[in-house]
C-alpha positions in Angstrom: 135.2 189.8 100.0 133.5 186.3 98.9 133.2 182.5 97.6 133.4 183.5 93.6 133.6 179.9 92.7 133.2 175.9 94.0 134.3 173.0 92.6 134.0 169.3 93.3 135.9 166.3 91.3 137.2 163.2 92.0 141.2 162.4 92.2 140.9 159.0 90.9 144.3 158.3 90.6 144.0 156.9 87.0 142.7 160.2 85.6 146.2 161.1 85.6 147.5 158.2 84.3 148.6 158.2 80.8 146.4 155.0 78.9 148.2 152.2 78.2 151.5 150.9 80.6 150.5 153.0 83.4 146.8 152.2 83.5 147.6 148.3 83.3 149.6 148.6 86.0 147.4 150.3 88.4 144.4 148.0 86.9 146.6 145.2 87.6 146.9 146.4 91.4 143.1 146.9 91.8 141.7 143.7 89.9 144.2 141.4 92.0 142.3 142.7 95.0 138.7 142.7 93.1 136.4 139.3 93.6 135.0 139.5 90.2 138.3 139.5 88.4 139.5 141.1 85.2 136.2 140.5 83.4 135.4 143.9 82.5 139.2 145.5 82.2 139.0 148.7 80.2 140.7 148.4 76.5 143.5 150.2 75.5 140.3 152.5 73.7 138.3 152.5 76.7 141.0 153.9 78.6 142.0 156.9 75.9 138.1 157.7 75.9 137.4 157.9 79.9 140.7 159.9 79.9 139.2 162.0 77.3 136.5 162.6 78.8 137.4 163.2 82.4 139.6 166.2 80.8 136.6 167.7 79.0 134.5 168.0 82.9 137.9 169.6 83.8 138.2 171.6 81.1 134.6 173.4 82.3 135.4 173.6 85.7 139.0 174.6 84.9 137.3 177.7 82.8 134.8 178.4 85.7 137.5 178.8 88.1 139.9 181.4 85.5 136.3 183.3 85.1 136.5 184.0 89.0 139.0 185.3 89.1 140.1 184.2 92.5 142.6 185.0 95.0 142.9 181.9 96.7 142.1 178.1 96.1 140.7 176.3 99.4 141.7 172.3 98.6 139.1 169.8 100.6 140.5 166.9 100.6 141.3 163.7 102.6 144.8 162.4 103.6 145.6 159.0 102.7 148.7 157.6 105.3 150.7 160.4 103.7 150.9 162.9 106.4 148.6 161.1 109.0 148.6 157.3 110.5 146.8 155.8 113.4 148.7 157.8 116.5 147.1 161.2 115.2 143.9 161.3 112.9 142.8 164.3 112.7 139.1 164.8 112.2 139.3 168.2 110.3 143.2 169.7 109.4 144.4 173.4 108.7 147.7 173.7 106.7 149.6 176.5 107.9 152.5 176.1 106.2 154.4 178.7 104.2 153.9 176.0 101.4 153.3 172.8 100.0 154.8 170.1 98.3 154.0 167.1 96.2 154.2 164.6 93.2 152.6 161.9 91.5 154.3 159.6 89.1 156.4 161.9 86.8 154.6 165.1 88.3 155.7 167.5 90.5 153.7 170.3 92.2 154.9 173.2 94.4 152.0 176.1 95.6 152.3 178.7 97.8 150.8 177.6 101.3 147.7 180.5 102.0 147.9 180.4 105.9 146.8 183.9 106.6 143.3 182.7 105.5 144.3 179.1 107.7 144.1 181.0 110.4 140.9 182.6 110.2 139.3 179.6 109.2 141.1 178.5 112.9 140.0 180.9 114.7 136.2 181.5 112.9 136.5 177.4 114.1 136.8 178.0 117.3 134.1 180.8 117.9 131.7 178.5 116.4 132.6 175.1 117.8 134.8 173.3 115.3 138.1 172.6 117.0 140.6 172.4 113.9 143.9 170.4 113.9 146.5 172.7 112.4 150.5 172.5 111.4 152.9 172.4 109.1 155.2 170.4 106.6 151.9 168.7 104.7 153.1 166.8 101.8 150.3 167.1 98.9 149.4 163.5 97.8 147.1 162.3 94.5 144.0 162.9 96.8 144.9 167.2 95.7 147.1 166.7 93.2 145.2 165.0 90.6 142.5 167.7 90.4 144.9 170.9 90.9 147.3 169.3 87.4 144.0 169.9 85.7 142.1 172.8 87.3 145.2 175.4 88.8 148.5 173.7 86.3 150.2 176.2 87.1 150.9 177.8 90.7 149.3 181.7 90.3 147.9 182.0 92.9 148.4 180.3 96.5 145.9 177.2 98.0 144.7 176.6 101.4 144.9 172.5 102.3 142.0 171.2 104.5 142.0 167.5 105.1 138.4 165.7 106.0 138.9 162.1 107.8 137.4 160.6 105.8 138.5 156.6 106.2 139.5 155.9 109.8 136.5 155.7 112.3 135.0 157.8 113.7 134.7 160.0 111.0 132.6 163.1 110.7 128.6 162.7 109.8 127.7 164.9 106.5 126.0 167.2 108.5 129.0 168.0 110.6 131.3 168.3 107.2 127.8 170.6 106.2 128.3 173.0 109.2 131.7 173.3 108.2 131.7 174.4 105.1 129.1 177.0 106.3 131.4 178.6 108.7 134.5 178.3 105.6 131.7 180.2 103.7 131.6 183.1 106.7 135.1 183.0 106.5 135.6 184.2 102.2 132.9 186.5 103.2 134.7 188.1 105.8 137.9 187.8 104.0 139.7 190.7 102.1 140.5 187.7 98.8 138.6 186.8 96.0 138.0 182.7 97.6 137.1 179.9 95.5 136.8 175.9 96.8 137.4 172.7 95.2 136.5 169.1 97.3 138.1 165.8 96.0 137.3 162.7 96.0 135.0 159.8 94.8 132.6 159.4 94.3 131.6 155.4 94.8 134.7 153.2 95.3 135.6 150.7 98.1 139.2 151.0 98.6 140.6 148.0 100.8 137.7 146.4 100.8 135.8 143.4 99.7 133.8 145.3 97.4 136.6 146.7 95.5 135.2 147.1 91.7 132.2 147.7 92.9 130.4 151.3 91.9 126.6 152.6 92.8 125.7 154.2 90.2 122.0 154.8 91.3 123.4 156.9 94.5 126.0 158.8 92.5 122.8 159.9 90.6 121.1 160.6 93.0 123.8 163.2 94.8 124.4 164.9 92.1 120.5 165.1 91.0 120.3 167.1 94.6 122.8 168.9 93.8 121.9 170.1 90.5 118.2 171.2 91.9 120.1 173.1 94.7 119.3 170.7 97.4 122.7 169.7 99.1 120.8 171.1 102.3 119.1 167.8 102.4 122.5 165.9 102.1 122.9 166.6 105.3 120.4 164.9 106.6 121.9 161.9 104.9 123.0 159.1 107.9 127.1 158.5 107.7 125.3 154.3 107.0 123.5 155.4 103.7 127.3 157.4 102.7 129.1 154.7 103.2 126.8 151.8 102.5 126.6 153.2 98.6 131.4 153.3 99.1 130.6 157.6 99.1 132.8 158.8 102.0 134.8 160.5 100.4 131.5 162.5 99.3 132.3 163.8 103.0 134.9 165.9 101.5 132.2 167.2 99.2 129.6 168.1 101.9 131.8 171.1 103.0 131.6 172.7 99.7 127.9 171.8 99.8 128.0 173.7 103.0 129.6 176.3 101.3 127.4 177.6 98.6 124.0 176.3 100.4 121.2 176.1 97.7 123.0 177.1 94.5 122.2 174.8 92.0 125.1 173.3 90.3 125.8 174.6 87.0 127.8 171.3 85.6 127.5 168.2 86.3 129.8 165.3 85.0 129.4 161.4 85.9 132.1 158.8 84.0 132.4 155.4 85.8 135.7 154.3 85.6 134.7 150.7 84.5 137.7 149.7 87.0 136.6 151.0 90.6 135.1 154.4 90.8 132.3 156.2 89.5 134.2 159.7 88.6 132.0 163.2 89.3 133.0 166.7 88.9 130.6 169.3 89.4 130.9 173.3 89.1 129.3 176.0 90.9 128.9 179.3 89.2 128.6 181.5 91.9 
């Protein structure tokens, strides 16, 4: 049939937290591990507003998605010591469960598990070169959950997860996470459903790192500049060193939607630094 729509946000986990107790106590977590301290902590206002905000970018890409009209939601994201750890790290993951399961905080989320289309992305994958790690019983964490509360509340129509290593080396260059998104993109074409994409993740943070609190605003900028002028081609030619020099490698997760819809410019664009760790970005395709 074909791609009808592609999305790309962050799953921050403090998008979803409701300002006030539950902020402070995630804060709380990251400033205890950030070298510059509390001196910029968000107010209770601060917090309200960058909620605020982060649910108007929703809100858009939340329409653009209803307008497609899709049959099935691919979810790119990356897995978080949920459902892998350091005897199997996958470097790119196919659900093919019947479905999946998750919560965060008081939230609870159940979808129907779209492995029909898991396997031709499996099998496309292995004509073309990308050997795929696949199975079952995946337990959706705040890295797909976050964005799905927002974008797909409720569960109408099934989702497909594929998980991008995106933390434990060696992890995939963005040309690699590029090229598959491009064969994904073969894959709705060839498909008999109405396929739209979301990617999660970042954009700049350094989780368990020394340079936790830190954001780069300039290279978030500079991303999402490309990708408004329809230029994630030359993302790929971005070394995995620049990515993760500027705390983006979760952008990796990104790169296969890039891969995906090629030189479309992005309709939206959102940027909202979280003042606490990460620079937040959603961005909408309207294919």
């Amino acid at each position: 049939m074909a791609l009808v729509a592609a999305l790309a946000a962050s799953h921050a986990p403090n998008i979803l937290l409701e300002p006030g107790a539950e902020w402070e106590d995630f804060m709380k977590l990251h400033y205890r591990m950030a070298p510059h301290g509390a001196s910029s902590k968000p107010s209770l206002e601060a917090q309200g507003k960058l909620r605020h905000d982060a649910e108007k970018a929703f809100a858009v890409l939340r329409a653009d998605l209803a307008a497609s009209n899709p049959d099935v939601l691919i979810v790119v994201a990356n897995d978080q010591f949920v459902n892998f750890s350091f005897n199997n790290i996958p470097t790119f993951f196919v659900s093919l469960a019947d479905e999946v399961r998750g919560r965060f905080t008081r939230h609870k989320f159940y979808y129907r598990n779209h492995k029909e289309l898991g396997r031709a992305v499996l099998k496309a994958g292995m004509e073309k070169g990308v050997d795929f790690s696949f199975g079952e019983h995946v337990e959706l964490q705040h890295t797909q959950v976050v964005p799905l509360h927002f974008i797909l509340p409720e569960p109408t129509i099934p989702i497909l997860p594929i998980y991008v290593n995106t933390w434990v080396d060696p992890i995939p260059t963005p040309r690699r996470c590029y090229q598959v998104g491009e064969l994904i993109r073969e894959v709705a074409v060839a498909s008999r459903e109405r396929v739209a994409i979301v990617a999660t993740g970042g954009l700049s943070h350094f989780p368990g790192s020394p340079r936790i609190g830190e954001i780069d605003t300039r290279f978030d900028h500079e991303l999402l500049e490309l990708l408004r002028a329809g230029k994630g081609r030359a993302l790929a030619d971005y070394s995995l060193e620049q990515v993760l020099q500027a705390g983006d490698s979760e952008f990796l997760n990104w790169m296969v939607v890039v891969g995906c819809v090629g030189e479309a410019k992005a309709a939206a664009t959102f940027y909202i630094p979280d003042h606490v760790a990460t620079g937040w970005g959603f961005v909408s395709w309207r294919l």
